[in-house]
N, C-alpha and C positions, 0 to 999 in steps of 0.2 A: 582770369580765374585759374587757367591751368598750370602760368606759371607761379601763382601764386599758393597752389598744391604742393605745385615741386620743391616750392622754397622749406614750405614745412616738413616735410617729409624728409629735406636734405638736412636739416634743424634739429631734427628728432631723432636720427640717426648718427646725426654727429655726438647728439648726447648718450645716447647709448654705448657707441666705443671709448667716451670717455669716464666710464663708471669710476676706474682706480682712481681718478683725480679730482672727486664730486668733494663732500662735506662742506660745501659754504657757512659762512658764518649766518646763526640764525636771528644776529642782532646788528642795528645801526642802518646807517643810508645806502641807499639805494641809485642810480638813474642810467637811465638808457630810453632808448627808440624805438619805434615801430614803425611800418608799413602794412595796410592791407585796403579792405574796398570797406566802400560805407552808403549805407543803400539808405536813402530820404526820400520820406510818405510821408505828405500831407493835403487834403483830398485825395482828386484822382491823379495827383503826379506818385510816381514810383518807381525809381531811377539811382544808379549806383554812379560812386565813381570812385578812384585812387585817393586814399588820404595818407599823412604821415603825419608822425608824433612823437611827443616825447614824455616820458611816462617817470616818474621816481616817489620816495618814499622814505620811509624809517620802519623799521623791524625792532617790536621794542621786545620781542621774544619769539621760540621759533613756530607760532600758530597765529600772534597778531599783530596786525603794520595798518598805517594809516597814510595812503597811495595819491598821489594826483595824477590828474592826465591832461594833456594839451595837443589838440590834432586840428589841423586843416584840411580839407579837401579840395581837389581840381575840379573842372569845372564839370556841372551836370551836362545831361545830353536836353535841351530843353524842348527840341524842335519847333520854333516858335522862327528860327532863321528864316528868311526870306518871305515870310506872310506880311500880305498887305490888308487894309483893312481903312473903315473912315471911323473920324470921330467929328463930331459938332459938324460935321459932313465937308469934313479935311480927310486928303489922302495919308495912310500912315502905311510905310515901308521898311519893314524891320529888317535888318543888318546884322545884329548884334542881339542876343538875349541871352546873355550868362547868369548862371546861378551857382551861388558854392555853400557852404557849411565849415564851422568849427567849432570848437566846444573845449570846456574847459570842466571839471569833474574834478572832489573829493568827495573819499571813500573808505571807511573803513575796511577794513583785509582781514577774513580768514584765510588761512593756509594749512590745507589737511600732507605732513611730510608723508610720503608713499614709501620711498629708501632713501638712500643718501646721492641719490643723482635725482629721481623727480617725487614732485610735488602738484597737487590739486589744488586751486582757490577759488574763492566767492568775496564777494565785495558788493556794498549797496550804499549808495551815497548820493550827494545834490549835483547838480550839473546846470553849468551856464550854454547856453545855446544860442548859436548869431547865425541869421541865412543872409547872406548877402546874395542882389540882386540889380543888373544894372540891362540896360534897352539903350539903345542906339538906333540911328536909320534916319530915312526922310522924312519930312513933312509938306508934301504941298509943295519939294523939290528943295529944302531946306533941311542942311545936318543938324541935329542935335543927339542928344543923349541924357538919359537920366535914371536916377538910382535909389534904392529904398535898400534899407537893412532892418530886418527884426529879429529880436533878440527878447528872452528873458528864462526863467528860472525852470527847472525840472527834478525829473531822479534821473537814476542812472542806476542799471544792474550790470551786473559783470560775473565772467566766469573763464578759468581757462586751467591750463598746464603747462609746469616748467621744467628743465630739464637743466642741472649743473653740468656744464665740458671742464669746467675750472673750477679752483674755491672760489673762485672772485668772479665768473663771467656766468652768466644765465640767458640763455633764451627759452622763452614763451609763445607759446599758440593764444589768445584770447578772443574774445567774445562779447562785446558790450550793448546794453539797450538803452536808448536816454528818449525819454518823450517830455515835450514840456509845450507850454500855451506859451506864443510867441507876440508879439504888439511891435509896430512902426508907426512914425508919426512921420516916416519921410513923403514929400510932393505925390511921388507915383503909386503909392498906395492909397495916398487918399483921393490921387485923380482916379482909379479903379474900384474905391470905394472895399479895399481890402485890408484893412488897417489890423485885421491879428488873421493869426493863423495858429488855432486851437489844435490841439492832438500831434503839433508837428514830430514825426518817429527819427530817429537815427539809429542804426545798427550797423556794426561793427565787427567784422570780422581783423582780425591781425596778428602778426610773426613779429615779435620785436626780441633784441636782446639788450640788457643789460646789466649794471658791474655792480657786484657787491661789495661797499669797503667793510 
């Protein structure tokens, strides 16, 4: 998190000494990336990790655009490594419990111009949402592994600020919120008897830049 302060802070500064060279165009496409962290609540798990993405758009004037976003995350902290545990009163010896997140998001764009180097936005639109989940380990002294993904439909709110160094290059601070009901019909959710996961949260903090044509 700390370098991820400095990144903006060195972001927002660069936009600043490049005021003379601001006036971006307020019209046409849009794309560029981000990095930042993205913190997944559903029950009592609630746990952040590194995500990247890549974000673009069309500007059909200079207050409204209609944006997509696409991001993955690395993998959660699960703690669930090295627990054992019986089932059907078989030994189970977990190795391996990774979980990750991505998402996919349109959204309409307001953009409030501040000057001619930064800019305020809001944006509120539908989002797809997938957690992927996979367990490895023994059984009873035997390797296996196995894996469930649930996925389905949400919103998504967003909020941030940009900052012109170029007519053509932009970077942004944002902020996004997506919660959606999730469903899996894969083996390991229904051998757990966990087949959705209702109220699943993703938020979003992130630094990305990019080009205006």
């Amino acid at each position: 998190m700390k370098a991820f302060s400095s990144a903006a802070v060195l972001l927002l500064t660069l936009g600043c000494t490049h005021t003379v060279m601001a006036d971006t165009s307020d019209r046409g496409f849009y794309v560029g990336g981000d990095i930042g962290r993205t913190q997944l609540k559903f029950g009592s798990f609630d746990e952040s990790a590194t995500s990247i993405g890549v974000y673009g758009g069309y500007h059909f004037n200079e207050w409204f655009a209609i944006e997509g976003h696409v991001f993955g995350t690395g993998d959660y902290d699960t703690g669930f490594e090295g627990m054992s545990g019986t089932y059907n009163g078989n030994t189970i010896t977990l190795n391996k419990a990774e979980l990750s997140a991505s998402g996919l998001s349109i959204a309409p764009k307001v953009t409030w111009q501040i000057n001619d180097t930064f800019s305020a936005y809001a944006k509120a639109g539908v989002t797809y949402m997938n957690i992927s989940s996979e367990l490895s380990g023994t059984y009873n002294g035997h390797y296996g592994s196995i894996s469930a993904d649930y996925d389905g439909w949400g919103y998504v709110l967003g909020a941030g600020v940009t900052a012109a160094i170029t007519p053509h290059l932009v970077v942004r601070l944002g902020y996004e919120f997506m919660e959606a009901d999730l469903d899996s019909d894969d083996r390991l959710a229904q051998v757990f008897n966990a087949t959705k996961m209702d109220d699943t949260k993703l938020s979003q903090f992130s630094v990305g830049l990019h080009y205006q044509f």
